[in-house]
KEGU-832546 format. One record per residue (C-alpha): residue number from 1; chain; x, y, z. Coordinates in nm, 3 decimals, m for minus. Layout:
BEGIN
(NUM; A; (X; Y; Z));
...
END
This chain:
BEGIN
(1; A; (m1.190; m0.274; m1.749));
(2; A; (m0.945; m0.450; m1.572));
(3; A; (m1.051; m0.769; m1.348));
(4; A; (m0.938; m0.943; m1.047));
(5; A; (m1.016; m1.294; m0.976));
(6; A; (m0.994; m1.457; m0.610));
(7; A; (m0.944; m1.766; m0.517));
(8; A; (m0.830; m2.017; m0.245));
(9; A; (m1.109; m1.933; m0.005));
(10; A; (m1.282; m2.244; 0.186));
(11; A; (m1.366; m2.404; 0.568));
(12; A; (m1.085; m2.462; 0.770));
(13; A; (m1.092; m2.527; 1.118));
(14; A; (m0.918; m2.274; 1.393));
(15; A; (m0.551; m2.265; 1.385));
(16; A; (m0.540; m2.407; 1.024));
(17; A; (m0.408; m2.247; 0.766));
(18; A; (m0.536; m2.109; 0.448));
(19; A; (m0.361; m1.907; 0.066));
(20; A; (m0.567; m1.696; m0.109));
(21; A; (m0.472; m1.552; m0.453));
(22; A; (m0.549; m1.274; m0.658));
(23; A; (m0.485; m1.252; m1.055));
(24; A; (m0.560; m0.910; m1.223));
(25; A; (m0.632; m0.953; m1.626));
(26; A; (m0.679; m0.718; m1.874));
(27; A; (m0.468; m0.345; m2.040));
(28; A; (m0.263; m0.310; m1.728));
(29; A; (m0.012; m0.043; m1.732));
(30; A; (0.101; m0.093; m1.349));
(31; A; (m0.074; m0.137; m1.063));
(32; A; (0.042; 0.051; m0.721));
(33; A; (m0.088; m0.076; m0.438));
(34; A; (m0.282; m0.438; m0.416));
(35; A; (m0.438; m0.633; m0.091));
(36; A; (m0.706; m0.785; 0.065));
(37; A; (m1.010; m0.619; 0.244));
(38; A; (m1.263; m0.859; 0.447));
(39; A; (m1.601; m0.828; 0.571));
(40; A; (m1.796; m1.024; 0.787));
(41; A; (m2.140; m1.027; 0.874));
(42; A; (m2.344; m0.741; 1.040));
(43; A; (m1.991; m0.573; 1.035));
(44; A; (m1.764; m0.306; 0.858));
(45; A; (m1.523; m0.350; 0.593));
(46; A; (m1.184; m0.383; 0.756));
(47; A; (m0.827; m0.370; 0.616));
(48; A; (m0.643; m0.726; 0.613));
(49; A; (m0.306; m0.641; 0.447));
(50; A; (m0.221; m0.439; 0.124));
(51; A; (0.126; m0.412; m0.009));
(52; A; (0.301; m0.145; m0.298));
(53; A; (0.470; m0.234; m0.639));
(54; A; (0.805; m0.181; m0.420));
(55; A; (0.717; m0.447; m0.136));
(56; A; (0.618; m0.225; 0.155));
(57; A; (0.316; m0.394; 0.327));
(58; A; (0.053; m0.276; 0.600));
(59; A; (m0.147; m0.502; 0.796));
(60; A; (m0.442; m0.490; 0.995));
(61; A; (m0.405; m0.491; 1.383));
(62; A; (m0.554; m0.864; 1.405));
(63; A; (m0.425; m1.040; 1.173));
(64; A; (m0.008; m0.920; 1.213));
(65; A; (0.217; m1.200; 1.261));
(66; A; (m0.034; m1.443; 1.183));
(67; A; (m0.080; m1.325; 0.775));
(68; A; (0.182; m1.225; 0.523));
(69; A; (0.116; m1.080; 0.198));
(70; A; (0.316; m1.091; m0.143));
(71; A; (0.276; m1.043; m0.503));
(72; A; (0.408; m1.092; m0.837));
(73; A; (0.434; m0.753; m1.022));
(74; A; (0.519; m0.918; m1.362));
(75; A; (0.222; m1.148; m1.381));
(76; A; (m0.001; m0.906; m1.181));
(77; A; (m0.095; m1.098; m0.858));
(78; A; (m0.110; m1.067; m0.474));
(79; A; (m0.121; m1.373; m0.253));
(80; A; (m0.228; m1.403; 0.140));
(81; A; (m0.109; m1.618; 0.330));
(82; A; (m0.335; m1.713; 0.676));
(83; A; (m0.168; m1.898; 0.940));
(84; A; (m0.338; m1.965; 1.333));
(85; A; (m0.681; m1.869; 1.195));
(86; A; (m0.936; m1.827; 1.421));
(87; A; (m1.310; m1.840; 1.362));
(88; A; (m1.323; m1.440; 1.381));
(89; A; (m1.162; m1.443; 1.072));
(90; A; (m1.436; m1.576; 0.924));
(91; A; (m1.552; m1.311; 0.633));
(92; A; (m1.544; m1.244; 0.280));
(93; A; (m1.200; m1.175; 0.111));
(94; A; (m1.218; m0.913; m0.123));
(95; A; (m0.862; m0.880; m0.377));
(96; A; (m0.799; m0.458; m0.404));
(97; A; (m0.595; m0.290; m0.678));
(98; A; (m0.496; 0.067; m0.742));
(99; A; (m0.466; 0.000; m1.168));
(100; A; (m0.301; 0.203; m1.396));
(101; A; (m0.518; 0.114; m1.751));
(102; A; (m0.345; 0.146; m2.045));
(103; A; (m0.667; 0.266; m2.309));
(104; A; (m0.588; 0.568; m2.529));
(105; A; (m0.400; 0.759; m2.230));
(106; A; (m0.351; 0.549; m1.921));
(107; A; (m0.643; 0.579; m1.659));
(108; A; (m0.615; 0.549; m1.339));
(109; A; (m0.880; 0.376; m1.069));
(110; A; (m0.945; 0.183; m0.740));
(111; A; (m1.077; m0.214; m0.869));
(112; A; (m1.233; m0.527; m0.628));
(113; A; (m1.262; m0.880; m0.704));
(114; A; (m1.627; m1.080; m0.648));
(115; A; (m1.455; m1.177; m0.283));
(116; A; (m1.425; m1.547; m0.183));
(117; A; (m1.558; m1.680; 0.129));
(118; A; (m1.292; m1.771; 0.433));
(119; A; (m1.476; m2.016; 0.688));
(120; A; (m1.286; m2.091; 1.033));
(121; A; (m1.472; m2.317; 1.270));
(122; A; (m1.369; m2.404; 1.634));
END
């Protein structure tokens, strides 16, 4: 099974700025789309920004113009950029992947990192 490893997460105070990176290891055909989900406490998951093998990207409402997303497709990794945090961005950081696995025929599914914790104080 493919994995994805986060990191870059850590305290920061408000209007800092913070990277996080994702690295996806393992039989990997291609993978489509890749981004970042977050989740704080008490609430629901919620979309930060994804982005497809051919550069479109989508971001959530709260984060545009403040976040920018990229990746590598050759070495298999998505980055995040957070600039003007603010302590309701506080959450978990989870990496998301859409993989194409290469095993005897290539298989197809939805994988998450372990998440890494994002920490904005005021």
């Amino acid at each position: 099974q493919v994995q994805l490893v986060e990191s870059g997460g850590g305290l920061v105070q408000a209007g800092g700025s913070l990277r996080l990176s994702c690295a996806a290891s393992g039989s990997i055909a291609s993978i489509d789309t890749m981004g970042w989900y977050r989740q704080a406490p008490g609430r629901q998951r919620e979309l930060v920004a994804v982005i497809t093998s051919s550069g479109r990207s989508n971001y959530g409402d709260s984060v545009k113009s403040r976040f920018t997303i990229s990746r590598d497709n050759a070495k298999h990794t998505v980055d995040l950029q957070m600039n003007s945090l603010k302590p309701e961005d506080t959450a978990v950081y989870c990496c998301y992947a859409e993989i194409n696995e290469r095993r005897l025929a290539v298989v197809t599914y939805d994988s998450w990192g372990q998440g890494t914790q994002v920490t904005v104080s005021s």
